[in-house]
KOLGU-879573 format. One record per residue: residue in one letter; x, z, y of N, C-alpha, C, O in turn. Coordinates in pm, whole numbers, plus 50000, padded with zeros to 5 digits. Each point is the difference from the previous one (the first is absolute). Example, Ala and Ser with C-alpha at 12.3 -4.5 7.8 and 13.67 -1.06 7.14 Angstrom:
BEGIN
a513195078049431499115000050119500905000050120501045006649998 s498614986250107500825000650119499235007350109500515001750111 
***
This chain:
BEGIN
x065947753573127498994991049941500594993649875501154996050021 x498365001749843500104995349890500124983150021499094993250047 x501545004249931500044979749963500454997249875501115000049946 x497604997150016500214996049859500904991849989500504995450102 x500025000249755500714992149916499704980750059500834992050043 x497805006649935499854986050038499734997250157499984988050029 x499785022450093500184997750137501114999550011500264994050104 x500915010149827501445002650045500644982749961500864993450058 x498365003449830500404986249962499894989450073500784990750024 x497545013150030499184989150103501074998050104500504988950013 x499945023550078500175000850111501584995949989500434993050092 x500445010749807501354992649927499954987350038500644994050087 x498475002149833499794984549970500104990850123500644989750025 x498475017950044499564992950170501265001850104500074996150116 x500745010049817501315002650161500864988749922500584990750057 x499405011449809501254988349939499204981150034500634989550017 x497985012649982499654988150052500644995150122500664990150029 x498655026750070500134991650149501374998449992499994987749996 x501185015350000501024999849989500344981249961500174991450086 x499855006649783500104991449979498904986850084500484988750009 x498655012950026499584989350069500755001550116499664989750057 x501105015650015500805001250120500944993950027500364996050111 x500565001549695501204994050020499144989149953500224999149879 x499104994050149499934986049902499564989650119499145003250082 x501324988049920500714985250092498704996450047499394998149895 x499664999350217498814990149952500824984650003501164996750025 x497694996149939500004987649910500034992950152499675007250094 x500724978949932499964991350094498024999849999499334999549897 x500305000750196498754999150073499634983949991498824997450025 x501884993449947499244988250007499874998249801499174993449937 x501575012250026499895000949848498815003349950499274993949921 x500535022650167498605010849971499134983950003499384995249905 x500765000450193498294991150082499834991849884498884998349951 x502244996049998499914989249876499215007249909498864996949965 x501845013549995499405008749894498315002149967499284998149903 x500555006550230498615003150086499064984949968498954999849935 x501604990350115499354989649990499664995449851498984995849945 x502365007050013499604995649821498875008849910499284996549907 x500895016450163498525011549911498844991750091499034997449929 x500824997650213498674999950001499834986550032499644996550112 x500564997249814500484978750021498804996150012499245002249906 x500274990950213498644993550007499345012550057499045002749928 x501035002150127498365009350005500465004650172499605010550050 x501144981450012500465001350144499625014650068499515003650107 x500865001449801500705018350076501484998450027500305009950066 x500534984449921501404999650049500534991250061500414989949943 x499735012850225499934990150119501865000950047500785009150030 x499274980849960501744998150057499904996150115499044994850057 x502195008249986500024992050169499484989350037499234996650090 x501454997249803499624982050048498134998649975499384989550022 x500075021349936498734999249997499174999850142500315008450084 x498584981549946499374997250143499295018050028499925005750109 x499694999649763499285011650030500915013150039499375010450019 x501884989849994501155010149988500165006650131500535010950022 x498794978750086500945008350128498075005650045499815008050091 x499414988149854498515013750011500525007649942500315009550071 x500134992049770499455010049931501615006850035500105010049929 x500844988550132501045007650042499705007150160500705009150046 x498434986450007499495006250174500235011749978499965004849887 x500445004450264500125014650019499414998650137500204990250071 x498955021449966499744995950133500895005850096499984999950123 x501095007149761500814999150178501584991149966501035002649938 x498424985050149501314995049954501705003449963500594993349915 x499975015850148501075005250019500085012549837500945007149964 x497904991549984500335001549811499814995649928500075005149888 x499474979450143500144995349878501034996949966500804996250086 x499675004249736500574989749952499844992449883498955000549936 x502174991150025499504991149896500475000549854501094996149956 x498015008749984500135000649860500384987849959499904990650079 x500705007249770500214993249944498884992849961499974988750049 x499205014049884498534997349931498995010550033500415010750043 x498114986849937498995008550060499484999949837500094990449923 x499305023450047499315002549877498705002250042499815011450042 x499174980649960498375003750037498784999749856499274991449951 x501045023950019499155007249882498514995950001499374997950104 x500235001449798498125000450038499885014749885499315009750031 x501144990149896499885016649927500585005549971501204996950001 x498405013949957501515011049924500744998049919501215002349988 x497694991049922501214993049908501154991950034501145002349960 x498504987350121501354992550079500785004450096500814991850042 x499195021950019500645009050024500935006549885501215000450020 x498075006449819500825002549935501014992149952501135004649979 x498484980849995500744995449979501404994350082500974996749932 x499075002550204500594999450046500795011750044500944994050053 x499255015149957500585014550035501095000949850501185003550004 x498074992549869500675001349865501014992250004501105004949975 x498764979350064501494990950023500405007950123501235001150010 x498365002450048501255007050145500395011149916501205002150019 x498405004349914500725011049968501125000449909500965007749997 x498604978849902501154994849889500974994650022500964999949923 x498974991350249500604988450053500825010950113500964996050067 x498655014249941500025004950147500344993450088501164999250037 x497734993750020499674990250124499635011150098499255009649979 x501364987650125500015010050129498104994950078499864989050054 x499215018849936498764991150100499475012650098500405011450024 x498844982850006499285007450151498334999849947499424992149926 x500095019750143498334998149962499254996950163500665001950102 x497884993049904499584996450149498455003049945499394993149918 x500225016950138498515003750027499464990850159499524988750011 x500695017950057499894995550136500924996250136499764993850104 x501385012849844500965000050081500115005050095500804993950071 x498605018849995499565000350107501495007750083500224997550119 x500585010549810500755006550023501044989250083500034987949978 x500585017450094501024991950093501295001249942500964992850028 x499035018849868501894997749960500424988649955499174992449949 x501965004550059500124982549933500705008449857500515010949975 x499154976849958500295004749850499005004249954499724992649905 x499265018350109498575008749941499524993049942500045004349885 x499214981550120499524993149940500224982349935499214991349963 x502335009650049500384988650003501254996449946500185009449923 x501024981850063501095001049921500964986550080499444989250017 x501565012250014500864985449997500424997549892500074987749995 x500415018349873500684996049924499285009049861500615008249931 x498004987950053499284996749880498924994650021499824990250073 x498895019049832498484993149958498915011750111499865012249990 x499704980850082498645006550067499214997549859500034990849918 x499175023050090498825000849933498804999650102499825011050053 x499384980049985499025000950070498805003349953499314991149950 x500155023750057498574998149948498934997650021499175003949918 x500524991150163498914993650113498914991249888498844996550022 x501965001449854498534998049881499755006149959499274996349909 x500865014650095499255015849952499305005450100500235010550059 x498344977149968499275003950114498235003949953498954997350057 x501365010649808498615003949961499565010950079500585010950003 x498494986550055498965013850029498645002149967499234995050082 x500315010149834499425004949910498895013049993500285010049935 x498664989050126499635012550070498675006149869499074992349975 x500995021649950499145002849940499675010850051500685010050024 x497604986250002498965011650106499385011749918499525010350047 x500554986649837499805014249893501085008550004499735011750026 x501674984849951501405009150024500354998250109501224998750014 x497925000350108500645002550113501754995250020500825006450065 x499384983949877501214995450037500394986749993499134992349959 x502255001650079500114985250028501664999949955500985006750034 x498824983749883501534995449908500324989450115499134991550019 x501925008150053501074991750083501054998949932500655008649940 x499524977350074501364995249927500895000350147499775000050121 x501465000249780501005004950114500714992650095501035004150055 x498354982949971500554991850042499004995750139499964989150059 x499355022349966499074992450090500585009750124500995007249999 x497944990250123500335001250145498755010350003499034999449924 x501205010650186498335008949992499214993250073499045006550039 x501014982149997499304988750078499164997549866498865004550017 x501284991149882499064993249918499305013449908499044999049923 x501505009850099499325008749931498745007950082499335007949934 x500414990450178499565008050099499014986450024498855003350032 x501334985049961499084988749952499264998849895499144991149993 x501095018449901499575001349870498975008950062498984994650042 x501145017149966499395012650024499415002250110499285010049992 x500714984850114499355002450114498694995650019499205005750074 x500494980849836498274996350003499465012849881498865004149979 x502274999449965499085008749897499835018850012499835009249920 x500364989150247499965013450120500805009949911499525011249988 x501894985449936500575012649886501744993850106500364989550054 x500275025949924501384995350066501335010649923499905011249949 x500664984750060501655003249899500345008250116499334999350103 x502005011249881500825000050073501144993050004501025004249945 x498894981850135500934989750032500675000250112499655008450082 x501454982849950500745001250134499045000550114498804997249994 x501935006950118499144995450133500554988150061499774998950121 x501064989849810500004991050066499704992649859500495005049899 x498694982750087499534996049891501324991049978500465002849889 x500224988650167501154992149948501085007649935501084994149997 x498875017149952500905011349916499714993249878498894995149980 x502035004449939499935004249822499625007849898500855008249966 x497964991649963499585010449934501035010249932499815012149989 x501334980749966500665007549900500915006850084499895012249991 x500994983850090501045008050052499245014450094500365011849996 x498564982350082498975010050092499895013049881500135011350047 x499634987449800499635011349949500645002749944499845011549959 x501524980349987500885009449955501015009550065500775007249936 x499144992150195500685006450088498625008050066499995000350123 x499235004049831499135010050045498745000650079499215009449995 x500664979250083498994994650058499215007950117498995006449972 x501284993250101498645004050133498744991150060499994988150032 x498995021549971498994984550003499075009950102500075012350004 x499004978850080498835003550041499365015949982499695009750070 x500354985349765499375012249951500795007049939499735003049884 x501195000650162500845012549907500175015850085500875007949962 x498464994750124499685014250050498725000849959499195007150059 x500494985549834498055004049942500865001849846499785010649942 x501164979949993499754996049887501535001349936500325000149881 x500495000850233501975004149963500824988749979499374990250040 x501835006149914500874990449977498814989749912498965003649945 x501624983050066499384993449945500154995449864499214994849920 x502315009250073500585000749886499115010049877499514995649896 x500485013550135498865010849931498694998749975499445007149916 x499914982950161499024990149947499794987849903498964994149972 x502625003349975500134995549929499715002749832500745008049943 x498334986449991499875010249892500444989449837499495003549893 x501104988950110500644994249932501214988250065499834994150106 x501265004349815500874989250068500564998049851500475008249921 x499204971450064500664996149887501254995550076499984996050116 x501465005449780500914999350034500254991049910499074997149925 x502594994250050500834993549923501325009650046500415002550114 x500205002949729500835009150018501404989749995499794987949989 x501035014950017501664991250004500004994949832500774990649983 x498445014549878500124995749894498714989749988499754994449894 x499685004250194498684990849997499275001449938499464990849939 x500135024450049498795012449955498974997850164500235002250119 x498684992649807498255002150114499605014449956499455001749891 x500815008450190499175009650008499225006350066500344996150112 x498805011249905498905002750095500625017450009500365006649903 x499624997150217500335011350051499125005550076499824996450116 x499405014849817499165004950107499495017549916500675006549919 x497914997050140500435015149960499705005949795500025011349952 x499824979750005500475000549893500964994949894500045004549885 x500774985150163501285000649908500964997450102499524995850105 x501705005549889501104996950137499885005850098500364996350112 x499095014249857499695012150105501255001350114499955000450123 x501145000249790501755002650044500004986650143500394999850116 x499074992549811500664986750069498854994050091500354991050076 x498105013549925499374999250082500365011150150500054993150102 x500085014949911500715011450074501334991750119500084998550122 x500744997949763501024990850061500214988250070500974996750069 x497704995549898499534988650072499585002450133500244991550086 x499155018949942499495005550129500855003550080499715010850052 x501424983849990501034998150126501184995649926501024998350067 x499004999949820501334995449922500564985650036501124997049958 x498294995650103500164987550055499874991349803499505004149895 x501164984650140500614990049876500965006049871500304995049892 x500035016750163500895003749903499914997049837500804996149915 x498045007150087499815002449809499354984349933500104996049884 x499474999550193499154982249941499394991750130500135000250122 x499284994249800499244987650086498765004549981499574998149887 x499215011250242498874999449969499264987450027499994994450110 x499445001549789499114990050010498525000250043499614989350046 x499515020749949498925005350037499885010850037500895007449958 x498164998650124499705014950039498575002249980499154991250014 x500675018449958498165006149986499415007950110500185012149983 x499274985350108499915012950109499155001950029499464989550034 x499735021249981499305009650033499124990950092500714990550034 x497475007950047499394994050090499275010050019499615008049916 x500194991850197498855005050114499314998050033500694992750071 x498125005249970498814998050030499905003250202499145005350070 x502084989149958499784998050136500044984250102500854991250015 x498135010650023500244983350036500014998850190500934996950074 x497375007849968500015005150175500865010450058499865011849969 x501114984050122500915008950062500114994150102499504989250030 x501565021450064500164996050131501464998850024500455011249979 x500664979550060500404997550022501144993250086499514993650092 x501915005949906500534989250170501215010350065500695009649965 x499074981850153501745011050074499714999950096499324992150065 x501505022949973499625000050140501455003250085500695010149987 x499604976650117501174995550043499825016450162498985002450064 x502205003649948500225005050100501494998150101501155003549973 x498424990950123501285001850127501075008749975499705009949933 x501564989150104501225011350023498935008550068499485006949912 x499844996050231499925011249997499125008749952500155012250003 x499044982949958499195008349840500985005149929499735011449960 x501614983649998500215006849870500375014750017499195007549946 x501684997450106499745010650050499075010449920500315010149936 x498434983950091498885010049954499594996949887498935004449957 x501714989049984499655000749869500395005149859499634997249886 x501395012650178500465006849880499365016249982500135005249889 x499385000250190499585006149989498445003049907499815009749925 x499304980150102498654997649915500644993949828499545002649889 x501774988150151500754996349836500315013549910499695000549881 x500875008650178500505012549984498855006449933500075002949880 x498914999350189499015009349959498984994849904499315007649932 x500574974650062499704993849889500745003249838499585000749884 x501235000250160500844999449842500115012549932499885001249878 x500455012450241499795010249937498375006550000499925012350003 x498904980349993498975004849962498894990050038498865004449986 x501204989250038499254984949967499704991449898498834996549988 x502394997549898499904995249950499725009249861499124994449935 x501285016350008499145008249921498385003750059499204998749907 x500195005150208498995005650037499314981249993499034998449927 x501374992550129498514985349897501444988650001500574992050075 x499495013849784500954986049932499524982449989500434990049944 x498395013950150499614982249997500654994650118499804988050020 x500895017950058500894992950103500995000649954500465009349933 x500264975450112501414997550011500714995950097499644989350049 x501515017350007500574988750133501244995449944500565006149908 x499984981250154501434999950025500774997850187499954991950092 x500715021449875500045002450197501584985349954500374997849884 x500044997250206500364986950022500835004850135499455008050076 x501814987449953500585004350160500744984349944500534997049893 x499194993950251500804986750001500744999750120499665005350105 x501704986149870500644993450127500824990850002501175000149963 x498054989150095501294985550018500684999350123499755005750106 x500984987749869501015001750098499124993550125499054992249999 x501785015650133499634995650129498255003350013499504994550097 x499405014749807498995002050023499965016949951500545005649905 x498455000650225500115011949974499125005949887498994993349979 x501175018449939500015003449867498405000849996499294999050100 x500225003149760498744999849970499475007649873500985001049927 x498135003850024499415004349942498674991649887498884998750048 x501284998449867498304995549891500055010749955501025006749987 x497424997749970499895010049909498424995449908498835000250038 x501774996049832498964993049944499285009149942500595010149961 x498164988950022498735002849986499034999049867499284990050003 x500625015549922499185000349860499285013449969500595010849992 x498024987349992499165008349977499304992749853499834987849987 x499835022449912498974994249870498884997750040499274996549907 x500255003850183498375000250021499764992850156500964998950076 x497904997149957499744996950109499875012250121499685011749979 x500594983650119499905011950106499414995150108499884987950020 x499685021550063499084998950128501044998550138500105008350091 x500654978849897501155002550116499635008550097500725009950016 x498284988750059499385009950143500485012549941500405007350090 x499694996749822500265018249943500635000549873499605006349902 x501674984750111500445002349847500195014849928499665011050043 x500814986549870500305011049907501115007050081500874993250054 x499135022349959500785007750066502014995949943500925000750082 x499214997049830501334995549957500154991850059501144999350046 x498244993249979500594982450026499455003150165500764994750081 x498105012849984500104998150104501195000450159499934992950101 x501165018949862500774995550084500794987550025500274997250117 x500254993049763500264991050023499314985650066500664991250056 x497945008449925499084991350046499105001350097499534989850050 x500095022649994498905000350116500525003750161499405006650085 x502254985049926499784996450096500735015550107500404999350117 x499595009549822500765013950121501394991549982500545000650110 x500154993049815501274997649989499964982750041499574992449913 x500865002350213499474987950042500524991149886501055004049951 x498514986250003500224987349895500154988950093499275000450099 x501564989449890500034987350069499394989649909499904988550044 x499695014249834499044992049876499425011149881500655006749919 x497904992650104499935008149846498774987949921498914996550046 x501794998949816499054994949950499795003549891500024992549902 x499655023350092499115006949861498544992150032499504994550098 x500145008349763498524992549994499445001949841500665000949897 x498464999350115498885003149811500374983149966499874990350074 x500755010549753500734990849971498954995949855498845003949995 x501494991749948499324998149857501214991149906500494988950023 x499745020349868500874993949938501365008250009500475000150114 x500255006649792501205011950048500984991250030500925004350070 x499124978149874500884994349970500654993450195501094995350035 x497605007750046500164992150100500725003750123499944992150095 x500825020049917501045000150075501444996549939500794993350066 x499565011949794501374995449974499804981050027500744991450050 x498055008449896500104976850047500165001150101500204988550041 x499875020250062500414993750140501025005350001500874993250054 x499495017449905501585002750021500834990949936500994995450056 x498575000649795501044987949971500234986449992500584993549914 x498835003250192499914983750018501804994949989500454991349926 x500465018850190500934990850010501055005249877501114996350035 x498955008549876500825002549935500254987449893500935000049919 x498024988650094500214993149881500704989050078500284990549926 x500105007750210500354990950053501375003650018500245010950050 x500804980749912501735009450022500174998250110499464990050047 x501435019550052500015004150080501754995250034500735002149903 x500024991550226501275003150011500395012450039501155000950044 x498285007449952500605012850054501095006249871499964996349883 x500805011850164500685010849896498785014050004498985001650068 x501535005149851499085012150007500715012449901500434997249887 x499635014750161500315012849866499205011050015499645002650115 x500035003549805499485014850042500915009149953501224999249994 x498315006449984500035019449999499135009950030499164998350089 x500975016549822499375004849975500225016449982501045003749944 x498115005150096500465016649966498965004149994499044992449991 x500835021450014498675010050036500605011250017501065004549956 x497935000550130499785012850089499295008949963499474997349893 x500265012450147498885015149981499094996350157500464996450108 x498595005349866499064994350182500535013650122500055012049972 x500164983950116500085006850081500114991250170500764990550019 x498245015950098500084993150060501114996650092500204989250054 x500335019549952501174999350114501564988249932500934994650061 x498705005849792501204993049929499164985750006500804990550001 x498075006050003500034989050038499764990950096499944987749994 x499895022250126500474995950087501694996050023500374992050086 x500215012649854501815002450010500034986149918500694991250050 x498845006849866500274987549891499654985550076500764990450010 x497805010850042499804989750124501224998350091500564989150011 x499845021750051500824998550112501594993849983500694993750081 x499605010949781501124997049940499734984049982500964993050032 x497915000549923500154989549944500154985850136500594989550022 x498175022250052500734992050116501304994650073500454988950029 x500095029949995501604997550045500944990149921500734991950058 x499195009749777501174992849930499684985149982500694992849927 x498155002350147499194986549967500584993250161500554988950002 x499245019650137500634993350064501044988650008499784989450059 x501075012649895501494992650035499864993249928500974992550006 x498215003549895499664985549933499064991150005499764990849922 x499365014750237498854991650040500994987850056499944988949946 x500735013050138500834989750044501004990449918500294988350026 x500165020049866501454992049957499654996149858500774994949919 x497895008250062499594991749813499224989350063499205003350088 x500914985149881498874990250028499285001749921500445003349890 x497944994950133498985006949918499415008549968498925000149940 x501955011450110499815015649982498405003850033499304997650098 x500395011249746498405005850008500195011149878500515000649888 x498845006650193500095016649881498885006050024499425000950108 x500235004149771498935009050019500105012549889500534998849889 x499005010750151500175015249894498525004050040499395000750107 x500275002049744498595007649925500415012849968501115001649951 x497995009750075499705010549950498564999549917498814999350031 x501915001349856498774999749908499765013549901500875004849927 x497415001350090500635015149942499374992549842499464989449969 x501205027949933499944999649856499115012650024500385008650079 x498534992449861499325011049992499645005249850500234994249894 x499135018550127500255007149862498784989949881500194998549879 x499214998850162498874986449930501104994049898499944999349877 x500904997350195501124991549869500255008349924499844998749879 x500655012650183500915012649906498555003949856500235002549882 x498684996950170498795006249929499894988949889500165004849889 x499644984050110500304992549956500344995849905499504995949895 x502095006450178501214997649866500095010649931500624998749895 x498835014450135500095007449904498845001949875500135004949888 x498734989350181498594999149908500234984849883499344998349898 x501554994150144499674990649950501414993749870501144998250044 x498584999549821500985001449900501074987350010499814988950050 x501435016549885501144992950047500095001550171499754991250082 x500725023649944500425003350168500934989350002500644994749910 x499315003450205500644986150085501575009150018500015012349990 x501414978550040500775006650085500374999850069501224998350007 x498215002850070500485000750124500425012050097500524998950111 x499225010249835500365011250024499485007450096500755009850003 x498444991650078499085005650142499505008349953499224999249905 x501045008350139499075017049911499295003350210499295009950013 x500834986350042499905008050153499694985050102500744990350010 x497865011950060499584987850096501335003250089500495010650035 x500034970949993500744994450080499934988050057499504989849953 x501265012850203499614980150035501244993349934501145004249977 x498054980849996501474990650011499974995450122499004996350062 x502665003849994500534988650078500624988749990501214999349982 x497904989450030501084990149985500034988050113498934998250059 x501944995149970500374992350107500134983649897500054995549885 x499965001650230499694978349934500524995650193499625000850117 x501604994149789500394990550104499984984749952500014994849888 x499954999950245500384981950031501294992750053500415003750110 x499994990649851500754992450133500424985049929499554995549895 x501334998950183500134986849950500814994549946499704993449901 x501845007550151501324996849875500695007549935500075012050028 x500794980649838500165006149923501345008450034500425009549934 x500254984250199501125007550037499935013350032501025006650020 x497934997649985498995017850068499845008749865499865012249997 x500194980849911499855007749872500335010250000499285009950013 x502164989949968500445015549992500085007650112500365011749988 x499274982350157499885002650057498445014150028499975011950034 x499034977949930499105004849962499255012249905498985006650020 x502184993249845500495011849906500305014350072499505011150012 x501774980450031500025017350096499295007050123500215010750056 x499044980749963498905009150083499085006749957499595010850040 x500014981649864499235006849906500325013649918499335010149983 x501924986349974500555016049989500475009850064500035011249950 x500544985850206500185006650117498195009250015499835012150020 x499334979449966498415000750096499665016449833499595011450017 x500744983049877499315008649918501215014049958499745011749972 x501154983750035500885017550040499735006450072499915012249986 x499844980950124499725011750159498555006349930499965012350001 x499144982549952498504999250001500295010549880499475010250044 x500834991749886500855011249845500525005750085499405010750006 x500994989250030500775011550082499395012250096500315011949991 x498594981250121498985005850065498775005249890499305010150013 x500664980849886498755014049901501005010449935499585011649997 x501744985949949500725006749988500045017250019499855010449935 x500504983950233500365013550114499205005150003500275011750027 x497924985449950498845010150019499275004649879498915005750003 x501854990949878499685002349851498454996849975499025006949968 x501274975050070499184994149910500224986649952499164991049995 x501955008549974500554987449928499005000749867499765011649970 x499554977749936499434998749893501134991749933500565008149926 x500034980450062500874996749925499164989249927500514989250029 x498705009349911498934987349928500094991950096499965002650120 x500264980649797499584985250050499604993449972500454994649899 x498785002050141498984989849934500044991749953499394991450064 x501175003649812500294988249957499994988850014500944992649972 x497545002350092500054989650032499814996150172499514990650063 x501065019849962501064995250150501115004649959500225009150080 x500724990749840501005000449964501044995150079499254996050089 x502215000149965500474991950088501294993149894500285009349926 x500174984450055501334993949922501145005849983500914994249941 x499175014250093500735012249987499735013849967500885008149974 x497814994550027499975012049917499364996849899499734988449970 x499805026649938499594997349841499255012950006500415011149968 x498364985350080498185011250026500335008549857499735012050007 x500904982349844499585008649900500955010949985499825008549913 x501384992150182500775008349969499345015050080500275011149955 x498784986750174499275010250067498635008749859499295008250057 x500534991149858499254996249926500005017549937498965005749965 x502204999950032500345014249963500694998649829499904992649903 x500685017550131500995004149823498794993449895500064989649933 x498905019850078499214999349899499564985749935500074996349883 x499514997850217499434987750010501014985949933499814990549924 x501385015850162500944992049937500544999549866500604989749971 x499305021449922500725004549908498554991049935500434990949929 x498235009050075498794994749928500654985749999500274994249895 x500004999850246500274985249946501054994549951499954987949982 x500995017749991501224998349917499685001749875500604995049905 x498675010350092499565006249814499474986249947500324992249910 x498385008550222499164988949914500634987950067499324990649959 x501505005050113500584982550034501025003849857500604989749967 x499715021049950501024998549877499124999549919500415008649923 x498494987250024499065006549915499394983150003499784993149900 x500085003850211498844984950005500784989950042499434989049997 x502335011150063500914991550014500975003649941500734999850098 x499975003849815501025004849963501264992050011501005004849947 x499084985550105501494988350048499384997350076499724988049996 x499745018550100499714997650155500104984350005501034993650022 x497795001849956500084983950021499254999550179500294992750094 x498695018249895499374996650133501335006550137499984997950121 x501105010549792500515005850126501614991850039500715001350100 x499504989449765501184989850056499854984649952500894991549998 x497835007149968499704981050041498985000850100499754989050049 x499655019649990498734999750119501145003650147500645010050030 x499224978150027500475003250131499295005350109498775001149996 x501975002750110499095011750080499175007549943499785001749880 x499715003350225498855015949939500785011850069501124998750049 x498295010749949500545014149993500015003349837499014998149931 x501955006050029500565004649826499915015550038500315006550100 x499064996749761500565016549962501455002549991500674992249933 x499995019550136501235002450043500775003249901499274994149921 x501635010450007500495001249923499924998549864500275008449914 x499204976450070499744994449899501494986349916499764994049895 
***
């Protein structure tokens, strides 16, 4: 392949940057805040400790991540975003960004020793019914956006729990309700204004930033601060909805109808969605949710043949409360009531994927059981649960129909697995770590042996120890190095932005 004279310069230019922003000192963090305070004096966007408003606008709901920034930066536009990213970048002030926080890693959205950027004033939503679409600023919750849109019977593909963060949910790829009708949610995205590390507002979408719209679609934070998103609406409002709770000895039978759902269900009527759910707290025997979303209303007495094995009852339920809903927004509001309330628990996940097959997940259940034992007793608190969630070719169709391909790399329908544990002190931590990696080797190991390991993770079940973008493939990876050298070139977002998953060999 030919590289011209001035790509060879560009891409020069950008390694001697990142380089040099690598060796360079950051600045004392209470300095940055001064700094911070002096660009925006009077106009109370820059909250210090000793401020009465500091320990709200610092909340995590899970207590055991928060921490405490030096100063809180609370934007109302892009512009005061650019401007602030420009003194961090001159000052190199170490800060943290906070959409929603929803993620449990400590650090992801937060800093001990700099500036939270909170964007929670970048709460425009903006809905135009001629372009079928709705500008969200990036600072909101899919709680208020699904409040926007739901009297006006039109729906996004947004989280399924509404207390999520608009921005982190789509820059890590997004699964929603409707994404076996409509694909990643990310790919519904059809513009994202950004603030680049030089405190350039640009709009990325399928006609200019083509490179860097592409990259946003699972790239996490890497390249800027999106400040808004444009996304795609639907015209679905009556549906049916809810979960349906089954006994240990139901579960059993439920991998088999999961099985035969995924490999020809969810292509044959992409208006169903499940999430199969396996729970267990300690000292109570194991359990099963398997939540429930249809686009349309249904005739419970005779649902729709997809969705009927799970609901009519051949498979006993100890609760089913599907039901014709109005409003797409109104199961994630019940799923996320408690996320805004912090929680003392600890918590981590993790994350893989598989090729479907039934007999391997049965083996994955059974495994999670066995390696979960011996810590019902000896973690105080102890609660785990592992999802099989499938990827069907709808995404793959998708991302390939739709400009700036996402990377994520899935060329082939797969489930994710991922597990979410609880417990209570912090002395279990690492305790807790290695089970988690004990529980997901064995589980790699058993798709392994029957050649169907997939290798993709989902980003945003990510766990604090791994990095979803390195699963992502050669290809994928070599695109975002190009363009994080091209739109960051002294990696400001990849060594003053704390936490995140970073592009790897940058």
């Amino acid at each position: 392949m030919h590289i011209s004279t001035s790509t060879f310069l560009l891409v020069s230019s950008g390694l001697l940057g990142l380089s040099e922003a690598s060796r360079r000192i950051p600045k004392n963090p209470q300095t940055c805040c001064n700094l911070l305070n002096q660009k925006f004096q009077g106009q109370g966007k820059v909250v210090m400790q000793s401020h009465p408003n500091y320990t709200t606008l610092n909340a995590h709901w899970l207590a055991a991540s928060q921490l405490s920034p030096t100063c809180i930066f609370t934007p109302k536009t892009a512009r005061d975003v650019s401007k602030a990213v420009v003194l961090f970048s001159h000052h190199h002030c170490v800060f943290a960004i906070r959409s929603g926080s929803h993620m449990p890693n400590k650090g992801f959205s937060s800093t001990d020793n700099g500036i939270l950027i909170s964007l929670s004033g970048l709460d425009e939503v903006s809905y135009d019914r001629h372009r079928h679409v709705v500008k969200v600023g990036a600072g909101n919750r899919w709680t208020n956006v699904y409040n926007h849109l739901d009297p006006k019977g039109v729906a996004v593909l947004g989280s399924r729990d509404s207390d999520v963060g608009v921005s982190g949910f789509l820059l890590g790829g997004g699964i929603s309700f409707l994404s076996n009708k409509y694909g990643w949610s990310s790919d519904n995205v059809v513009e994202y204004e950004i603030v680049l590390a030089n405190g350039s507002i640009i709009k990325a979408n399928k006609y200019q930033h083509v490179d860097l719209l592409g990259c946003l679609r699972g790239g996490s934070s890497n390249f800027g601060i999106v400040t808004s998103f444009t996304l795609k609406t639907y015209n679905i409002n009556a549906h049916a909805a809810g979960v349906v709770r089954y006994a240990q000895s139901s579960v059993p039978q439920l991998f088999t109808p999961l099985y035969n759902y995924i490999m020809t269900g969810q292509d044959a009527d992409p208006n169903y969605h499940i999430i199969p759910n396996f729970i267990k707290d300690a000292g109570q025997p194991h359990r099963a949710t398997f939540t429930q979303f249809y686009t349309r209303e249904v005739d419970l007495s005779n649902p729709p043949l997809v969705m009927k094995p799970f609901v009519d009852g051949s498979i006993p339920a100890y609760n089913n409360f599907v039901a014709n809903l109005t409003g797409v927004g109104s199961l994630p509001k019940a799923f996320g009531g408690g996320s805004a309330i912090s929680s003392p628990f600890r918590s981590q996940w993790h994350v893989t994927s598989v090729l479907a097959d039934e007999q391997l997940f049965r083996t994955i259940h059974s495994l999670w059981l066995n390696v979960s034992l011996p810590y019902e007793t000896s973690i105080p608190g102890f609660s785990n649960s592992i999802a099989m969630q499938p990827i069907g070719n709808k995404y793959i169709q998708t991302t390939n129909a739709t400009p700036g391909r996402n990377v994520l790399g899935i060329t082939a329908p797969l489930v994710v697995i991922s597990a979410n544990i609880y417990w209570s002190n912090a002395s279990d931590d690492t305790t807790m770590e290695l089970f988690l990696k004990d529980l997901f080797t064995q589980i790699k190991a058993a798709a392994a042996a029957v050649g169907k390991a997939a290798g993709y993770e989902y980003l945003n079940y990510g766990g604090v120890n791994q990095n979803p973008i390195t699963q992502y493939g050669h290809n994928n990876l070599v695109r975002l190095r190009w363009v994080k050298r091209k739109y960051d070139p002294r990696n400001v977002f990849g060594t003053l932005v704390e936490g995140g998953f970073k592009i790897p060999g940058i």
